[in-house]
C-alpha positions as CSV (number, residue, x, y, z in Angstrom):
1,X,2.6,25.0,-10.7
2,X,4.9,24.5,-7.5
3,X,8.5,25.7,-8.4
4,X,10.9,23.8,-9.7
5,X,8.8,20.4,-10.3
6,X,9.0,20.7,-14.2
7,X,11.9,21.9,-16.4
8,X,9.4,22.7,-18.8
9,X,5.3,22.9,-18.8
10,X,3.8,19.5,-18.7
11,X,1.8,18.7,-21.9
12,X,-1.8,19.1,-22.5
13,X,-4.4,16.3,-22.6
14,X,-4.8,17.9,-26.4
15,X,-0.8,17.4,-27.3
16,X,-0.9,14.0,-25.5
17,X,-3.4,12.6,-28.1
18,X,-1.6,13.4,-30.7
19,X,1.2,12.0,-29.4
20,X,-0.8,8.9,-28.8
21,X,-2.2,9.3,-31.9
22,X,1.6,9.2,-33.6
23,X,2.0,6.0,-31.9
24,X,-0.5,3.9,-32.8
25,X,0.3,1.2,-35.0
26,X,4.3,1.3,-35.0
27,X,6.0,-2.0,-33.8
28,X,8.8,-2.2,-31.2
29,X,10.6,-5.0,-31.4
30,X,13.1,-6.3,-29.0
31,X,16.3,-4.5,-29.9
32,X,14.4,-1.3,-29.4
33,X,13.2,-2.0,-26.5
34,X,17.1,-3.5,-24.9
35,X,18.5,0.3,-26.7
36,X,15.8,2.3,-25.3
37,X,16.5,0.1,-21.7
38,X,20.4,0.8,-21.9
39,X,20.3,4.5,-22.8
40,X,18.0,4.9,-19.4
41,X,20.4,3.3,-16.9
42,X,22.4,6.1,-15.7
43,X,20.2,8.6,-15.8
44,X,19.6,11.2,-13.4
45,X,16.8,10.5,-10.7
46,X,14.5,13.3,-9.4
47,X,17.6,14.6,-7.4
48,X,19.7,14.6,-10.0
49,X,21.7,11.8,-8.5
50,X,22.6,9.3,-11.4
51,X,22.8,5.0,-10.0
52,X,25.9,3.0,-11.3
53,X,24.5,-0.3,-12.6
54,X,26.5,-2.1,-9.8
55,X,24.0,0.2,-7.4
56,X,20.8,-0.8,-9.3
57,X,21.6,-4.4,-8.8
58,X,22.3,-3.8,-5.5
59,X,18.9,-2.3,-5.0
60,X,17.2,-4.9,-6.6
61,X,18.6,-7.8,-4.2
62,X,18.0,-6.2,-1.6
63,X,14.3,-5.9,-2.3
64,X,13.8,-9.5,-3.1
65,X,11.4,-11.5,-0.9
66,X,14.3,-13.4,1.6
67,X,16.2,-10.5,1.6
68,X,13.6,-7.7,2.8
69,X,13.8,-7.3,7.0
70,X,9.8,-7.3,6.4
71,X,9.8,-10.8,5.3
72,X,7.8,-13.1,6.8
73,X,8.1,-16.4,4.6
74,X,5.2,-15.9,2.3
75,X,2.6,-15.1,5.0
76,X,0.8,-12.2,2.9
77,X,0.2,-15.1,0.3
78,X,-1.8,-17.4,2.8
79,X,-5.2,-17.3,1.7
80,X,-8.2,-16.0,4.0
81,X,-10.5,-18.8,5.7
82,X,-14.1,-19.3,4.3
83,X,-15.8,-17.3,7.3
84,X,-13.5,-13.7,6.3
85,X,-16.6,-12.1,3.9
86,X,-17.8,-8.8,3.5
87,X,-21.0,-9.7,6.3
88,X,-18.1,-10.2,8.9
89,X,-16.0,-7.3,8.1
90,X,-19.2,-5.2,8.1
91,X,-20.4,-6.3,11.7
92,X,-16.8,-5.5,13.0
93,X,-17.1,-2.1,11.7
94,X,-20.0,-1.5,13.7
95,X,-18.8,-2.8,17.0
96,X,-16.2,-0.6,16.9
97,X,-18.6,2.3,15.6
98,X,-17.3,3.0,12.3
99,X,-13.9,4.9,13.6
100,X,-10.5,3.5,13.5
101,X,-9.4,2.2,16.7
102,X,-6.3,3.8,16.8
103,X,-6.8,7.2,15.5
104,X,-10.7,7.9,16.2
105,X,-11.3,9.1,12.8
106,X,-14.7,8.5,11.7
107,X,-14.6,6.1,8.6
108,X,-16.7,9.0,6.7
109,X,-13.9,11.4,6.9
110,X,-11.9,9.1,4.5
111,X,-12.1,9.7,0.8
112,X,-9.7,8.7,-2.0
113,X,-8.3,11.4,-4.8
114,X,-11.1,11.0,-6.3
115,X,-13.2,12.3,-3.8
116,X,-14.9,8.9,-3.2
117,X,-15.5,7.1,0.2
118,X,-13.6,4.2,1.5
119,X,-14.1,1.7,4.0
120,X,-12.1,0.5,7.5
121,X,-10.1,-2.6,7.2
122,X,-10.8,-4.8,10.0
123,X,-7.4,-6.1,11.1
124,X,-6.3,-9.3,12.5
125,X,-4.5,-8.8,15.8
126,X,-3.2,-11.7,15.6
127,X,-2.1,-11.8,12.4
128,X,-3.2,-15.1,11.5
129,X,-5.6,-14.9,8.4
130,X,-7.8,-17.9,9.8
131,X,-8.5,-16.9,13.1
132,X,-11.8,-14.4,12.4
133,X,-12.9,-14.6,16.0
134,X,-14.6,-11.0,16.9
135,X,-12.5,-10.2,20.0
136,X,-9.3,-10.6,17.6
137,X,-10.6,-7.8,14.8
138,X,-10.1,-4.3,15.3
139,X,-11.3,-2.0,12.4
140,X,-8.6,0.8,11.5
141,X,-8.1,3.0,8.8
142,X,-5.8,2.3,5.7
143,X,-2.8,4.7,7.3
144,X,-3.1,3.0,10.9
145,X,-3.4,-0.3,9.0
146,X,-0.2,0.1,7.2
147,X,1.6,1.1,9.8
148,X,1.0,-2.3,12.0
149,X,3.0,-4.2,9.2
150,X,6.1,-3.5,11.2
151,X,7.1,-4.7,14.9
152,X,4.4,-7.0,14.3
153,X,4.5,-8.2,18.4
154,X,4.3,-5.0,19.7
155,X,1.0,-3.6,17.8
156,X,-0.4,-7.5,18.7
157,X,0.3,-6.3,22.7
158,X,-0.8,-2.8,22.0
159,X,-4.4,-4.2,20.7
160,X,-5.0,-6.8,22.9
161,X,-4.6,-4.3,25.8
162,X,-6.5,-1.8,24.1
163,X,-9.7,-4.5,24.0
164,X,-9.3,-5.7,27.3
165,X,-8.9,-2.0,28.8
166,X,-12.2,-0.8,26.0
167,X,-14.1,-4.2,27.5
168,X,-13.7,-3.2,31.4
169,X,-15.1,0.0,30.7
170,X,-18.3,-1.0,28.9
């Protein structure tokens, strides 16, 4: 157990049945539930840092939709055209040889917590959800992925060069 990550032993799977156990059937009602709410606000974080309620609320606005510098007026909730299916995705992996096209890792070296495997995301260079022309996927792995959500014109530049400077070689 690293030290200092628990003030006390965590509970077993054994106590946390009964605790469950204990629980089963008993009703919280609303007033419970706005007690139990209040007597949380304040309380120390994981630093033991403790948020005034003016501080929360400040948090919160800030990550509303309009408010987030990532915004990008509801284009994560346009849907994908007809043509984006799993035979598509599939053929893009094996162009680009089932490795991520930006760190070279093979897509068998990826495995969840579980220990189980998980496929490449092809990725629209673009970053329009209808355009599933070939030349503008690029399969990378969930951590490359995630990091081409920001300075969305600069990775776009970065990939198109990449493909045009991977095409003159072949």
């Amino acid at each position: 157990m690293p030290k200092g990550k628990y003030k006390h032993k965590p509970p077993t799977c054994e106590t946390r049945a009964k605790i469950s156990k204990t629980n089963i059937g008993k009703i919280c009602t609303p007033e419970h539930r706005v007690k139990t709410s209040k007597s949380m606000k304040g309380r120390q974080n994981a630093l033991g840092y403790r948020h005034t309620l003016k501080q929360i609320q400040k948090f919160s606005f800030a990550r509303a939709r309009e408010n987030n510098p990532n915004w990008q007026n509801g284009k994560s909730f346009e849907l994908y055209s007809p043509g984006w299916n799993e035979k598509l995705r599939e053929q893009i992996r094996a162009r680009d040889n089932y490795t991520c096209q930006e760190c070279g890792r093979h897509q068998d070296e990826f495995r969840t917590k579980t220990n189980r495997r998980w496929k490449l995301i092809p990725h629209h260079i673009d970053y329009c959800k209808k355009n599933n022309v070939p030349t503008n996927l690029i399969s990378l792995c969930l951590n490359c992925h995630m990091k081409t959500s920001y300075n969305r014109k600069d990775w776009a530049k970065y990939f198109r060069i990449k493909l045009n400077s991977s095409r003159e070689n072949k």
